[in-house]
C-alpha positions as CSV (number, residue, x, y, z in Angstrom):
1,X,6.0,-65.3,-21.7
2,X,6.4,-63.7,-25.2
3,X,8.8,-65.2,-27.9
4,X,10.0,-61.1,-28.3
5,X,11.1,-60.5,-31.5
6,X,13.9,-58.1,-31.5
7,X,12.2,-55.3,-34.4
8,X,10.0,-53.5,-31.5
9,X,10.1,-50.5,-33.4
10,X,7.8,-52.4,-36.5
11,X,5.3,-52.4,-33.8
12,X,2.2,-51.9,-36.4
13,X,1.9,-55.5,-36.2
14,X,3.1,-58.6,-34.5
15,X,6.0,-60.9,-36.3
16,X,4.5,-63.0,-39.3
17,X,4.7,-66.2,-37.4
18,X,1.9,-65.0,-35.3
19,X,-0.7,-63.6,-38.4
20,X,0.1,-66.7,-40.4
21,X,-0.8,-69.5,-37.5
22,X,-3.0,-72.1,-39.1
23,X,-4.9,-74.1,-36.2
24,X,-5.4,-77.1,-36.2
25,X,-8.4,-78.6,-38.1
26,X,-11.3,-79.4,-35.3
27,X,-13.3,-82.7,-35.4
28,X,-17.1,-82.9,-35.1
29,X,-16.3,-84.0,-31.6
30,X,-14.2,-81.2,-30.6
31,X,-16.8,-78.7,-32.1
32,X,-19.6,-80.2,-30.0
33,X,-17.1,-80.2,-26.8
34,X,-15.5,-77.0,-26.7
35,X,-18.0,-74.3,-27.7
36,X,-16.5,-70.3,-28.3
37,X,-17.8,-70.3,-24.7
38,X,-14.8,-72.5,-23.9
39,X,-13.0,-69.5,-22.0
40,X,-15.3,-68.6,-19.5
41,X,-15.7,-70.6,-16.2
42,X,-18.0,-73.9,-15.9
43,X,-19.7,-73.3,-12.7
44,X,-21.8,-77.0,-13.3
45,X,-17.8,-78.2,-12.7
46,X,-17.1,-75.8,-10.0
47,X,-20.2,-77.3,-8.2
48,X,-18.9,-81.1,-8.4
49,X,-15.7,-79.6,-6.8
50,X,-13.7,-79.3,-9.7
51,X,-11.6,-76.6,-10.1
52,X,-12.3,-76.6,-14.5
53,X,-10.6,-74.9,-17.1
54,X,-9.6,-72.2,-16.9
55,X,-9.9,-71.7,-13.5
56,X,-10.8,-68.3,-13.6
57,X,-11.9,-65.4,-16.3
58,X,-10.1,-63.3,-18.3
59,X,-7.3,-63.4,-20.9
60,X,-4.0,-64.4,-18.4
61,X,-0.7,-65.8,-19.4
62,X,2.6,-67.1,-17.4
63,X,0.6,-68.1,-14.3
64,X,3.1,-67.9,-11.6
65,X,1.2,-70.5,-8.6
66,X,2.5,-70.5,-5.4
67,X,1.8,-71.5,-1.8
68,X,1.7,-69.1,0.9
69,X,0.1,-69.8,4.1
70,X,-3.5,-71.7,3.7
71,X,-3.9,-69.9,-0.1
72,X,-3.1,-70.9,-3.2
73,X,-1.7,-67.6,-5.2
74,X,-1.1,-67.3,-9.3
75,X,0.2,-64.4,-10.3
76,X,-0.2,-64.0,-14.3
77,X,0.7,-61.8,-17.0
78,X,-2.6,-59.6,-17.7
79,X,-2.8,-60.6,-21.4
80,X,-6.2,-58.5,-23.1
81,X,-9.8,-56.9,-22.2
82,X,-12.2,-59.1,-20.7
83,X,-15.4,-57.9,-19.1
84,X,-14.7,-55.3,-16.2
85,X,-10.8,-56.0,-16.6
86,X,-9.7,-52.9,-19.0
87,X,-6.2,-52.7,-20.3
88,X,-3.9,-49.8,-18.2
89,X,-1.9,-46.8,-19.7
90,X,1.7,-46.1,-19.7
91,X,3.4,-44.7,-17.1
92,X,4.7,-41.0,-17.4
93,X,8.0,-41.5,-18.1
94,X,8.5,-38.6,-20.0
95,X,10.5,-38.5,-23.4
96,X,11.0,-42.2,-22.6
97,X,7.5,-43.1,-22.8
98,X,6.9,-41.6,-26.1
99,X,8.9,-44.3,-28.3
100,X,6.9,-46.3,-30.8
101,X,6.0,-50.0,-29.5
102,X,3.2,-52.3,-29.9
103,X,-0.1,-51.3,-29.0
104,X,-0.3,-54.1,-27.0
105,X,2.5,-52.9,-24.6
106,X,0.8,-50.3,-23.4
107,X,-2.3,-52.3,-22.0
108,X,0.5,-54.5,-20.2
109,X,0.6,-52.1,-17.5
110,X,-0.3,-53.8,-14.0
111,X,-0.3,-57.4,-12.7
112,X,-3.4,-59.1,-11.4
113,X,-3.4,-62.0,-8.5
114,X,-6.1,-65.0,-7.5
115,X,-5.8,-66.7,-4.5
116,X,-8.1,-69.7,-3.9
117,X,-8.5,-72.4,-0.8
118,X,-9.0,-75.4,-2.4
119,X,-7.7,-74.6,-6.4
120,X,-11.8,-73.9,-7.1
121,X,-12.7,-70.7,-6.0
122,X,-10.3,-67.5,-6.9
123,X,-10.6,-64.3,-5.8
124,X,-9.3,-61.8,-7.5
125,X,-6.8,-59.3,-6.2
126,X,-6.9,-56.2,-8.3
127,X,-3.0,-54.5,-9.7
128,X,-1.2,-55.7,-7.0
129,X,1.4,-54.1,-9.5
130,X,1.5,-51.5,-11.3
131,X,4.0,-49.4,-13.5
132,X,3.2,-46.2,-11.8
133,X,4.5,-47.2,-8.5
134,X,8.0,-48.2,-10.4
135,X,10.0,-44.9,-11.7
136,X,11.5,-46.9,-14.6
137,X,8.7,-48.7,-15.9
138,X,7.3,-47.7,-19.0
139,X,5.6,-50.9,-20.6
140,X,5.2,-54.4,-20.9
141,X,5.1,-55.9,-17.5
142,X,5.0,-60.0,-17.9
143,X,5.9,-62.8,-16.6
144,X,5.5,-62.0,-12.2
145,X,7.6,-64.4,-9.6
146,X,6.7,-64.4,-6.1
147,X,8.7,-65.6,-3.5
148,X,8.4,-65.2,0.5
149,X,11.9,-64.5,2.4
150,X,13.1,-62.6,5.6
151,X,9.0,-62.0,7.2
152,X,8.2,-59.7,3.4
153,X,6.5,-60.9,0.0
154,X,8.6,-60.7,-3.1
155,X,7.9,-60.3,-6.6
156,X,10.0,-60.1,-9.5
157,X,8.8,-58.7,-12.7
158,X,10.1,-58.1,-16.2
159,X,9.4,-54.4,-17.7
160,X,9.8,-52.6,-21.2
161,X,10.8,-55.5,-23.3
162,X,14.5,-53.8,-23.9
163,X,16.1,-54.7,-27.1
164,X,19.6,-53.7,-26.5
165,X,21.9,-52.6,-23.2
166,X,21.1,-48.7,-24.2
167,X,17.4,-49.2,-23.1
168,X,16.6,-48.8,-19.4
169,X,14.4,-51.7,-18.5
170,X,15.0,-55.6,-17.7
171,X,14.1,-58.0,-14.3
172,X,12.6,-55.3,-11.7
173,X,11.9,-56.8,-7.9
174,X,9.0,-55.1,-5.8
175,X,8.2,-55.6,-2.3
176,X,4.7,-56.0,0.1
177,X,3.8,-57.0,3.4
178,X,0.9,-59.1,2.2
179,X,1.1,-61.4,-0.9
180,X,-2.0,-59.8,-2.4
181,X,0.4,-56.4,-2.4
182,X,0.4,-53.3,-3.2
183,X,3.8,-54.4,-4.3
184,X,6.1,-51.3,-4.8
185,X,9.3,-51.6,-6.4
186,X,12.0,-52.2,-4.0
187,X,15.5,-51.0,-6.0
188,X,14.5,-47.7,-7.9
189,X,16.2,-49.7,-11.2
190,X,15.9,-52.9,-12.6
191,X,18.1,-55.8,-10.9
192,X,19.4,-57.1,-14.2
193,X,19.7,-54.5,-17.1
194,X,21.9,-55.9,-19.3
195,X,22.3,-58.5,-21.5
196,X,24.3,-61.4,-20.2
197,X,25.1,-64.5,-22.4
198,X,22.4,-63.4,-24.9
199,X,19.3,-63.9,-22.8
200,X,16.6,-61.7,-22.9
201,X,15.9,-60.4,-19.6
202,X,12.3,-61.4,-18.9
203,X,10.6,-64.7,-17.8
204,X,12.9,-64.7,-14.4
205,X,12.4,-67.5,-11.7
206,X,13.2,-67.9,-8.2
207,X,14.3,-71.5,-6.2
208,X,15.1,-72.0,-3.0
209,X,17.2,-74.7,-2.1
210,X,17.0,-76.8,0.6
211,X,20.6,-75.0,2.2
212,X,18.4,-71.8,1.6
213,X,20.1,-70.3,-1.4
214,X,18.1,-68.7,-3.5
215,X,18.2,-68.7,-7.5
216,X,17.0,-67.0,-10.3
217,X,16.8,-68.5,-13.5
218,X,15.2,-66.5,-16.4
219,X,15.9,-65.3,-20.1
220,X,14.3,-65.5,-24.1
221,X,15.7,-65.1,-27.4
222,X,17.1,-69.2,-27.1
223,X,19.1,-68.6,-23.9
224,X,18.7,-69.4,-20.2
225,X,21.0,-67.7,-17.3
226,X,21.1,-68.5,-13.8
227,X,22.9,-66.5,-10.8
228,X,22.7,-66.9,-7.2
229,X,20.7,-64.2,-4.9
230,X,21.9,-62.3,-1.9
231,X,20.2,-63.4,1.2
232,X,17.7,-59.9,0.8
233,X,16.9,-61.0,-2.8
234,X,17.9,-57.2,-4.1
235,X,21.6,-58.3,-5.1
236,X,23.4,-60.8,-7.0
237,X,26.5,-62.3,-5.5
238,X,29.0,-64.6,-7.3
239,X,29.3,-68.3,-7.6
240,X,32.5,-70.2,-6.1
241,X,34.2,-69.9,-9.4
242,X,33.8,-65.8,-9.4
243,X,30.7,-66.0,-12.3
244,X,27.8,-64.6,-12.0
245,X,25.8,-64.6,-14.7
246,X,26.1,-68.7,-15.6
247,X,24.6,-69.9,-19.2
248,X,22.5,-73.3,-18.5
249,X,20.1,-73.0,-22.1
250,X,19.4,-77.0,-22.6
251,X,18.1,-78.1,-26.2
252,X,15.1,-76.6,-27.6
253,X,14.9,-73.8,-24.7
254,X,13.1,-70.6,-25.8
255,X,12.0,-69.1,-22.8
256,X,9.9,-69.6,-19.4
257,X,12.2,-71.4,-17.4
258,X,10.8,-73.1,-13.9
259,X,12.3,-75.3,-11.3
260,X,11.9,-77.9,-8.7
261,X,13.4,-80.1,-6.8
262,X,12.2,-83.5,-6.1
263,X,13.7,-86.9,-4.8
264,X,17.7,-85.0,-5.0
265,X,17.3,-84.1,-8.5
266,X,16.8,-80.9,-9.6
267,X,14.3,-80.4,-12.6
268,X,14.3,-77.4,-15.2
269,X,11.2,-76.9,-17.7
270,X,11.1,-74.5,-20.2
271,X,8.7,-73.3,-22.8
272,X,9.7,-74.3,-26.8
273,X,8.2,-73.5,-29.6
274,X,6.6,-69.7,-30.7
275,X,4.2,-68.2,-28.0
276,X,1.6,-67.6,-30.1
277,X,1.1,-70.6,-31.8
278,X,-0.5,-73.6,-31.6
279,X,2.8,-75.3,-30.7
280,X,3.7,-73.8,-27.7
281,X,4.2,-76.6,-25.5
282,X,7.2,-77.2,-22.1
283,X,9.9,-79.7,-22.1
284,X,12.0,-80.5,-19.3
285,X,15.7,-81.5,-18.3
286,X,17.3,-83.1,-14.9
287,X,20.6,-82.5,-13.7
288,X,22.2,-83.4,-9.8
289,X,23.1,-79.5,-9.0
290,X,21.0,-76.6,-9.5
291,X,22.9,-75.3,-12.0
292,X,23.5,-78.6,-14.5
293,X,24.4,-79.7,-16.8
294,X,20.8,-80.0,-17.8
295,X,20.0,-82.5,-20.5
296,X,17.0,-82.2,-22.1
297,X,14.7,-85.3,-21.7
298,X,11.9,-84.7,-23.7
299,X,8.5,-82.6,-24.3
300,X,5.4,-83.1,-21.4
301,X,2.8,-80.5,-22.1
302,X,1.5,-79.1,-25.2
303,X,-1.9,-79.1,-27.2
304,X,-4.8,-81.1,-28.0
305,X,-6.4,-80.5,-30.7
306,X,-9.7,-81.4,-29.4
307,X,-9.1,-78.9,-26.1
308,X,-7.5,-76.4,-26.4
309,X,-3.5,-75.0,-28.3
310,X,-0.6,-73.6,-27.2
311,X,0.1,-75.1,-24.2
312,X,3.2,-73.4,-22.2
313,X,4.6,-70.9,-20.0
314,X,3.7,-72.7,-16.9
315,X,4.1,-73.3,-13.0
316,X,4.0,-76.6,-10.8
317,X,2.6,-76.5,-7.3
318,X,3.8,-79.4,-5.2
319,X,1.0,-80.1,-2.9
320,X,3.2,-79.9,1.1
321,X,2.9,-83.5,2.5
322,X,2.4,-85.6,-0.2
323,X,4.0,-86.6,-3.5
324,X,1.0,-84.5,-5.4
325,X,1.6,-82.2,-8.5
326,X,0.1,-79.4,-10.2
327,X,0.6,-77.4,-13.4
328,X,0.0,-74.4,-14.0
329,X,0.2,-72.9,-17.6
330,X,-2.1,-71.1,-20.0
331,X,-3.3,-72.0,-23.5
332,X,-5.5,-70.4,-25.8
333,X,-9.5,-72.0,-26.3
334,X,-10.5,-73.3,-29.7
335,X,-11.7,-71.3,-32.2
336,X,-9.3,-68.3,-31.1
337,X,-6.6,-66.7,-33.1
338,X,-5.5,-63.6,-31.3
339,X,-2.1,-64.6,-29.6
340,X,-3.1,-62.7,-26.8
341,X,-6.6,-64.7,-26.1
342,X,-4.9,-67.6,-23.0
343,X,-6.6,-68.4,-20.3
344,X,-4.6,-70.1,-17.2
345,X,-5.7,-73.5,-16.5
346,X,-4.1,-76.4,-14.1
347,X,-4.0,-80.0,-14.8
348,X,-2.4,-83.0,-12.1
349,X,1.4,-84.3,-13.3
350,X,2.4,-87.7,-12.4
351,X,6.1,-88.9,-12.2
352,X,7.2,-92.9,-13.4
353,X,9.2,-94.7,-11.0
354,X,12.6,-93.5,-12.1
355,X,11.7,-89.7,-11.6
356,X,10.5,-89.2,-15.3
357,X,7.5,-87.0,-15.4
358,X,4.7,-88.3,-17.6
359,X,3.1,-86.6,-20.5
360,X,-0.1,-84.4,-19.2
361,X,-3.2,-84.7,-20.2
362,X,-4.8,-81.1,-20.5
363,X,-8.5,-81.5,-20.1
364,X,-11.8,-79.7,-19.3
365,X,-12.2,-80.4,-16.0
366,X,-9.2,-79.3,-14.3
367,X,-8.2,-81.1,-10.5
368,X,-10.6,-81.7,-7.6
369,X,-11.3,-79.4,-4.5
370,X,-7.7,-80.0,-2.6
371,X,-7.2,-77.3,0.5
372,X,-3.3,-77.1,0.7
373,X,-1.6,-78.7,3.9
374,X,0.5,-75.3,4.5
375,X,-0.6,-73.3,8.0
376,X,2.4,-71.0,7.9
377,X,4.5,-69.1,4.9
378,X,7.5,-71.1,4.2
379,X,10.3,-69.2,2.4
380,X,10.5,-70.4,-1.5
């Protein structure tokens, strides 16, 4: 998601970090490889069985890839025009909806999905979201989740990029009986709308663990939260100790938080670095318990200057069945300096022997054909 600056109200134009990102310089090779053309689809790839990147068209960020039945899903932030994809308009909240934000905001109105049988051909699932079917959305929807749980399909949004605990807005959860939605909100209010431990409350995150506890991990501004979920997802109950809003941030941490579990170790990976730069990238910590310590090991995805920049705010599919990985995340193409210009692309993560996941290579090409080995929904 967004780095979110906390001077909305300056919305005229986007913090000076952003207008003053140099890219890197190409080389001759790069310019020959990666053409402005670089953001569209290759079908001569798709054709060989590769799934390319990006994967699919249009400007996306914070792709969101999950598993349900014989699909693979990605549910990402709709990020700019492109093509037939037109930006959406604010919700009538009334007074509310008349307060001066960025322009931008207001085009972030509805959520998008793709859904694919073999990670090479998506179909795209028009606003399975949208802020008029949630009656305190205003703005700024980002960063979806989506979980399966008790027979229904869940996803949990962030809305109207709040700045202080005065603002209605925060972590939202919306319901559907079909993963491609329509998704309607399920709580009439946001599930977190306040500010807990100084996390921003966007770029949420929800684990199941193998007892069947669910989790949500999420914040920005430099801080990460995690609290445990009732068994319907639309409440938050308190750990052993009586907390419920627990502080994990690990070193580095800026926002984006994701994680897995794998071999009894549970592995957080955030995004560092400023979202609209070239050195947005994702790091990663392990810890024995789903809430830490987490110790941050070290940085595994970010640019390459003769592919693509900023590199982050990603998702990992574990293929069921295997010890196979994906990643998920978004970067912007070469040659683009609008912070808003990221396409979603997915590259293969490979683990050393001592659980340690190795650096990714982000490339052109993408992964090969794979239909998951899922015939049911399993809760997540």
């Amino acid at each position: 998601m967004m780095n979110r600056p906390p001077l909305r109200r300056l919305c005229a134009c986007w913090p000076h970090a952003i207008t003053r990102v140099k890219l890197p310089v190409l080389t001759a090779s790069a310019l020959i490889a990666t053409p402005l053309a670089a953001q569209t689809t290759d079908p001569a790839l798709k054709a060989r069985g590769m799934s390319g990147n990006p994967v699919f068209e249009g400007w996306y960020a914070d792709p969101e890839a999950v598993v349900f039945g014989d699909l693979y899903w990605i549910y990402p932030t709709w990020s700019d025009d492109w093509g037939d994809s037109v930006a959406g308009e604010r919700a009538d909240t009334g007074e509310r909806g008349q307060r001066p934000i960025n322009p931008q905001y207001d085009k972030q109105t509805f959520l998008d999905a793709f859904s694919s049988p073999d990670l090479v051909h998506w179909t795209k699932h028009r606003r399975v979201l949208d802020l008029t079917d949630i009656s305190w959305g205003e703005y700024a929807l980002w960063a979806p989740a989506a979980v399966h749980a008790n027979g229904r399909y869940y996803l949990f949004f962030a809305a109207n990029d709040i700045q202080n605990d005065d603002e209605v807005g925060g972590i939202g959860v919306a319901i559907a009986d079909n993963p491609a939605g329509p998704f309607r909100d399920a709580l009439g209010r946001p599930l977190i709308d306040k500010f807990h431990n100084g996390a921003q409350r966007i770029d949420q995150f929800v684990f199941r663990d193998d007892d069947g506890q669910h989790y949500m991990y999420y914040g920005g501004w430099r801080r990460c939260n995690v609290v445990k979920l009732a068994p319907d997802l639309l409440s938050l109950v308190p750990f052993e100790d009586g907390e419920t809003f627990k502080e994990i941030t690990p070193e580095h941490y800026v926002e984006g938080p994701f994680v897995f579990k794998r071999g009894g170790r549970y592995y957080l990976m955030w995004s560092e670095g400023g979202w609209g730069g070239p050195h947005y990238s994702v790091a990663y910590a392990i810890a024995d318990s789903p809430i830490g310590p987490f110790r941050r090991v070290g940085k595994i995805l970010q640019q390459d200057p003769e592919v693509a920049t900023g590199a982050g705010h990603h998702s990992v599919i574990p293929v069921p069945g295997s010890d196979t990985w994906y990643i998920v995340y978004h970067r912007r193409p070469l040659g683009r300096t609008s912070p808003h210009h990221r396409v979603v692309c997915i590259d293969e993560m490979h683990f050393d022997a001592d659980g340690t996941i190795q650096p990714v290579k982000i490339t052109f090409e993408g992964v090969l054909a794979r239909p998951p080995v899922v015939t049911f929904d399993q809760d997540r």
